[in-house]
C-alpha positions as CSV (number, residue, x, y, z in Angstrom):
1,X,13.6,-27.4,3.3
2,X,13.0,-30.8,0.9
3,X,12.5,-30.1,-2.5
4,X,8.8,-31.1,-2.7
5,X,7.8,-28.6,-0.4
6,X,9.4,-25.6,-2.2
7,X,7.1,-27.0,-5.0
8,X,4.3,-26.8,-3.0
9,X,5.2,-23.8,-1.9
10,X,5.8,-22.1,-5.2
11,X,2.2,-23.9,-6.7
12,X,0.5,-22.1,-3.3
13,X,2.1,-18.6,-4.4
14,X,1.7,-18.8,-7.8
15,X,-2.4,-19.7,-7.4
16,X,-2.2,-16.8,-5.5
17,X,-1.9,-14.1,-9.0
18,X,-3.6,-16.5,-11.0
19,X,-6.7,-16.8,-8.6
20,X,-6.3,-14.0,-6.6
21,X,-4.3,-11.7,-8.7
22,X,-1.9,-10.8,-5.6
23,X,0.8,-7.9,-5.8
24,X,4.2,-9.8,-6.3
25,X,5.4,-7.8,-2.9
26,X,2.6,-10.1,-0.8
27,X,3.5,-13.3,-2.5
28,X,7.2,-12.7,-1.3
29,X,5.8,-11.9,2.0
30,X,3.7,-14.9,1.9
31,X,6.1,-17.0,0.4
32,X,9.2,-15.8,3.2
33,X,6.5,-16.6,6.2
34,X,5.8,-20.4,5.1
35,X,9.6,-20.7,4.6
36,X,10.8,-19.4,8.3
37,X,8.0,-22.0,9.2
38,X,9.5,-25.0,7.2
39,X,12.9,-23.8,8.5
40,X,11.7,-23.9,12.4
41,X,9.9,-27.0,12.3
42,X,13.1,-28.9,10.3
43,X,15.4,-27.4,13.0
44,X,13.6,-29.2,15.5
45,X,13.0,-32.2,13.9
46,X,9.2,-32.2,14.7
47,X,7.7,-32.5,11.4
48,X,7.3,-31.6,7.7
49,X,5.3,-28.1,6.4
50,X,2.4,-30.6,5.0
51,X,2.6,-32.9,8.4
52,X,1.8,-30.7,10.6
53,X,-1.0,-30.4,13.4
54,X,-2.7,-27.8,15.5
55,X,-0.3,-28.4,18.7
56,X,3.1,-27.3,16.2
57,X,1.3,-24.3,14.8
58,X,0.9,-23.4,18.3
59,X,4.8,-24.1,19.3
60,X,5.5,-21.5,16.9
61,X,2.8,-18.8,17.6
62,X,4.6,-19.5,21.2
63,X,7.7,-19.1,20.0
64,X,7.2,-15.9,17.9
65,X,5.8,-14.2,20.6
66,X,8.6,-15.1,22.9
67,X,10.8,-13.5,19.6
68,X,8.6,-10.0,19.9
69,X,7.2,-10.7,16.5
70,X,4.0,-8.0,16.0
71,X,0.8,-9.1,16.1
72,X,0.7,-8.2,12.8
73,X,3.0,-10.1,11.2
74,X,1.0,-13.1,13.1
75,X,-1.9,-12.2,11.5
76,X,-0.1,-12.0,8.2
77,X,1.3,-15.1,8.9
78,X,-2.2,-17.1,9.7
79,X,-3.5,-15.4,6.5
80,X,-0.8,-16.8,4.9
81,X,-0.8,-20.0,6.6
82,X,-4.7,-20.4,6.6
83,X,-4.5,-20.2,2.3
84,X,-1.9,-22.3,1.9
85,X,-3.8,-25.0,4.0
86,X,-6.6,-24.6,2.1
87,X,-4.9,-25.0,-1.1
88,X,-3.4,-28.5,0.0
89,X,-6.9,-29.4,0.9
90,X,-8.4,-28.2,-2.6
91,X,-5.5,-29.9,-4.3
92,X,-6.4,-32.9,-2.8
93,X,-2.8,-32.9,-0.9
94,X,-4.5,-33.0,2.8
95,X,-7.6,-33.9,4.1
96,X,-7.3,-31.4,7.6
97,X,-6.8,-27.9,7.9
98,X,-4.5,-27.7,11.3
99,X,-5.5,-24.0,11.8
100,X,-9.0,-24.0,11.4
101,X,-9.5,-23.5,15.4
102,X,-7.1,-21.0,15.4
103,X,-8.1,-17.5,16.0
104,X,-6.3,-14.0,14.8
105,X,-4.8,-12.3,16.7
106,X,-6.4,-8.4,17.6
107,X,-5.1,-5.5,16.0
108,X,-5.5,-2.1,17.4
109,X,-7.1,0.3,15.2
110,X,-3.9,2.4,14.7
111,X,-5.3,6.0,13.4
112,X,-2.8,7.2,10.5
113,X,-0.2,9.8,10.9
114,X,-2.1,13.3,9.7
115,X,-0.6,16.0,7.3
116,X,-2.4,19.4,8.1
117,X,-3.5,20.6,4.7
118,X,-1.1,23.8,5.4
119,X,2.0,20.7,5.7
120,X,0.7,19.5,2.4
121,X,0.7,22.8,0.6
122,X,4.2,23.3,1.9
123,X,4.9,19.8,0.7
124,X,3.7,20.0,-2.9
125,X,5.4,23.6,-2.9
126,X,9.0,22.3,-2.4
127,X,10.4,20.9,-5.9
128,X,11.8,23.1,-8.1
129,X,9.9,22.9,-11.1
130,X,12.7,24.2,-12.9
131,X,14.0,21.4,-13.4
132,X,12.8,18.1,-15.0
133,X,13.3,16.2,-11.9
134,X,11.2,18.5,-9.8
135,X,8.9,19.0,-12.1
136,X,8.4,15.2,-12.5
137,X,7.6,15.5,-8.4
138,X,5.5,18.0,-7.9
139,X,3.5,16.6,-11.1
140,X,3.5,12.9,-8.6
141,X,3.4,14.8,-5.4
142,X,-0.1,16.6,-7.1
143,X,-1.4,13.3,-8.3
144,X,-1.0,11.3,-5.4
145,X,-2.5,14.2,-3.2
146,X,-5.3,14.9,-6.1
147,X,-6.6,10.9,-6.0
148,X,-5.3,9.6,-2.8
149,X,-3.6,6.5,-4.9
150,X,-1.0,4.2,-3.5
151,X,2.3,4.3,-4.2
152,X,2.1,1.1,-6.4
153,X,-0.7,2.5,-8.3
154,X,1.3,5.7,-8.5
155,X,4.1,4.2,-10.1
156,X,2.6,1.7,-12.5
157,X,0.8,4.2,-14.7
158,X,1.4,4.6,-17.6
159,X,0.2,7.3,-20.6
160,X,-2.8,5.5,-21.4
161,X,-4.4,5.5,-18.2
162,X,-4.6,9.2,-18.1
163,X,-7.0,10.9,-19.5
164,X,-6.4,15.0,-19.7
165,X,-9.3,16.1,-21.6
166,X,-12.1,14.1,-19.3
167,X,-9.8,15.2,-15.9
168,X,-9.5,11.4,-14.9
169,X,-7.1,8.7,-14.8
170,X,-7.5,4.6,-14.6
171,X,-6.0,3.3,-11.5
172,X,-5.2,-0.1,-11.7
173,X,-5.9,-1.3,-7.8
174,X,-5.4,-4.3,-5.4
175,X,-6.6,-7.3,-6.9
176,X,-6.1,-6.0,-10.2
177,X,-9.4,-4.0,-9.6
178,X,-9.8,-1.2,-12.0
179,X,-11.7,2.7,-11.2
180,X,-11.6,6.1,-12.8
181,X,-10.5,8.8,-10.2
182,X,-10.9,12.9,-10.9
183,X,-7.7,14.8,-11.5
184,X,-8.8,18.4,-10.2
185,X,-7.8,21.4,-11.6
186,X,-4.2,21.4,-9.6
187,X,-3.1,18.1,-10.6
188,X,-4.0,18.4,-14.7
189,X,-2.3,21.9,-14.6
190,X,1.2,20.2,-13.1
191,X,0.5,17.1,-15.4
192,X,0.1,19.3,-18.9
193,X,3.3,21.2,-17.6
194,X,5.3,18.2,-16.8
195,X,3.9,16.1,-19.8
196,X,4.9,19.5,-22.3
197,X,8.4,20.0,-20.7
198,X,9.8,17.2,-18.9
199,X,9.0,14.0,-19.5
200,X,10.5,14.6,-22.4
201,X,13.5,16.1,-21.1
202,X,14.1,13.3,-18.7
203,X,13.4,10.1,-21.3
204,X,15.5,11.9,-24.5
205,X,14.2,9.9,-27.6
206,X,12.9,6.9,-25.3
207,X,10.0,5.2,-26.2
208,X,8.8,4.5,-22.8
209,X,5.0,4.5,-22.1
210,X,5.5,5.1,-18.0
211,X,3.8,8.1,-16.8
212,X,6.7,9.1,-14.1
213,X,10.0,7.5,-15.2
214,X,13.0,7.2,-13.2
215,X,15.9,8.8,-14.4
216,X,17.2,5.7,-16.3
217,X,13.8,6.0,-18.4
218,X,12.4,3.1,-16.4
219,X,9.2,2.6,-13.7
220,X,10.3,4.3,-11.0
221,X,10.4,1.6,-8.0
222,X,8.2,2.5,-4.6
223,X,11.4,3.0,-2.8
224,X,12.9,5.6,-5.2
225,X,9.5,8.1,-5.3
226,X,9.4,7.4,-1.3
227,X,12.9,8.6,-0.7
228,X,12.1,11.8,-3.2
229,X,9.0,12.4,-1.1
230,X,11.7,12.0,2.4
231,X,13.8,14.7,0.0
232,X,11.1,17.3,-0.2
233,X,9.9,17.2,3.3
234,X,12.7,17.8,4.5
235,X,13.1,21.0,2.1
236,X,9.6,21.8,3.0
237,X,10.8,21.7,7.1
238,X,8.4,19.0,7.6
239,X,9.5,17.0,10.7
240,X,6.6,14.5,11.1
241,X,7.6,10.9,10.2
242,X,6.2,10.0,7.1
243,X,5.1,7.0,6.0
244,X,4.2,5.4,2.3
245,X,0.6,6.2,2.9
246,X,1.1,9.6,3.8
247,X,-0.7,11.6,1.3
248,X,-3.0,9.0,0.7
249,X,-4.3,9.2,4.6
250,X,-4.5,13.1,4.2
251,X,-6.4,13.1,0.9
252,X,-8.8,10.8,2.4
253,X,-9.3,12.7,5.8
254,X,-8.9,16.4,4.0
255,X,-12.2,14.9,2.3
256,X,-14.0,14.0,5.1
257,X,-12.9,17.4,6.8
258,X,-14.7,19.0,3.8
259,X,-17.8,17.6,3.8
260,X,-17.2,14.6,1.8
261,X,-19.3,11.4,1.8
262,X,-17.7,8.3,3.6
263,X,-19.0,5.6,0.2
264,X,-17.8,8.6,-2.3
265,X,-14.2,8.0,-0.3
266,X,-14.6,4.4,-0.5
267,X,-14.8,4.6,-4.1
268,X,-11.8,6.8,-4.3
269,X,-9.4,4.9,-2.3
270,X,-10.4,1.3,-4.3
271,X,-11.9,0.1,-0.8
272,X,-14.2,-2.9,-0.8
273,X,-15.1,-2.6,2.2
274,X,-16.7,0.6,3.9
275,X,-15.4,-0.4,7.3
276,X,-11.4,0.3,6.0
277,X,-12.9,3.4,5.2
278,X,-14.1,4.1,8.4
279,X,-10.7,4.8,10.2
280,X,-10.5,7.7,8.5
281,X,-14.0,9.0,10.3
282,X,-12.1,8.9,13.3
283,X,-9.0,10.9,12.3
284,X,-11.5,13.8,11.3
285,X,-13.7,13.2,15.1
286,X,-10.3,13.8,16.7
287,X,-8.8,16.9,14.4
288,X,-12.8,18.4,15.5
289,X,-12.1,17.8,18.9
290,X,-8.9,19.4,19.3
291,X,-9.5,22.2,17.2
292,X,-12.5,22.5,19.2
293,X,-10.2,22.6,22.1
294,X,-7.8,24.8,20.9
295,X,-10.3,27.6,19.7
296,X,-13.9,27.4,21.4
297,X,-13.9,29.7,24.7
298,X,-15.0,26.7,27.2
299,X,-13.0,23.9,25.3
């Protein structure tokens, strides 16, 4: 692509974490999507990223589809696309948005992949707290279960945002949105034991202010605590496919089992909206149904 438009494309991404505040993982998604679409229109010598109408955005939803690209990366990509177009607007760079007629694609409401709360026991039971590593997991394993947090969130805390003696700790969320979760009794008596023993052991003399460091004393990346979590499934003869919102999905529907209320698990997942909650009502109807199935006499 010319040089102008990697400009404009850099000055679209970077209002994204100024204005937005954005996760650096979807401004690279963002930023590879308007790239592939400056690459396809150059290879075809139609027109520029900033030249372009309705009928060429429409080539390419054509020709992604003929590629078996999800509808979900489409709908990332018109996200994508429908901000950036907007920006030029706003910056005074265009005058038309070419896909303001454009509709989303539909997404199916895919239910998430449930942990039975005996799989989760099993789960949190497999390090070996013996060790500093282990310990360091089933202190993470605990948390994550505890609060139902993201990964992200999971891995960017740091001392300060825990706070032992209340039982809570500051989650720093999507959109840089803060909220205070509760620990539970489980989670603060794996975090006193890793926080006594070893942190410690694992940093040395360090001066490192990350909650859950990575054996080089840095923040542990997503990949690394995901592959630890693939470890201890595995040792805990868990077979079910797990994904990086495992834990999160069963904290969330273990609530609901329970009793919870669906706004106090909106508030503890850092949901703005009740209806992302929602999918977790579902899960729980269906677990009902076939344990209903499985155990009532005329089921």
């Amino acid at each position: 692509m010319t040089a102008p438009h990697h400009i404009q494309i850099q000055s679209y991404l970077d209002s994204l974490w100024l204005e937005k505040g954005l996760s650096a993982h979807t401004r690279d998604s963002y930023g590879r999507d308007l790239k592939a679409f400056g690459r396809w229109l150059e290879e075809r010598g139609t027109c520029e990223l900033n030249a372009v109408e309705q009928e060429q955005v429409m080539a390419y939803l054509a020709w992604r589809h003929s590629q078996h690209y999800s509808s979900r990366s489409t709908a990332r990509l018109l996200s994508c696309l429908r901000g950036y177009y907007r920006y030029q607007i706003r910056e005074g760079k265009l005058t038309a948005d070419p896909i303001a007629a454009i509709d989303n694609p539909k997404l199916p409401r895919a239910l998430p992949k449930l942990l039975t709360e005996a799989d989760v026991e099993a789960l949190l039971g497999a390090p070996d707290t013996d060790d500093a590593i282990g310990l360091r997991d089933r202190a993470m394993l605990e948390l994550l279960y505890a609060c139902g947090l993201r990964v992200s969130e999971l891995t960017g805390l740091t001392l300060a945002m825990l706070n032992l003696r209340q039982g809570v700790v500051r989650v720093v969320g999507k959109g840089s949105k803060e909220r205070l979760v509760p620990l539970g009794e489980e989670a603060s008596h794996w975090l006193n034991r890793y926080l006594q023993g070893g942190r410690a052991q694992l940093l040395g003399n360090k001066p490192v202010d990350t909650l859950f460091p990575s054996t080089r004393g840095g923040q542990m990346t997503r990949q690394t605590f995901w592959h630890r979590i693939k470890h201890w499934a595995r040792v805990a003869g868990i077979e079910k496919p797990l994904s990086p919102h495992t834990l999160r999905h069963a904290f969330a529907t273990h609530l609901l089992n329970h009793g919870a209320d669906l706004r106090v698990v909106q508030l503890l997942l850092g949901h703005s909206d009740l209806s992302t909650t929602q999918i977790y009502t579902h899960v729980a109807q269906a677990r009902m149904q076939s344990l209903h199935r499985q155990h009532h006499p005329r089921g």
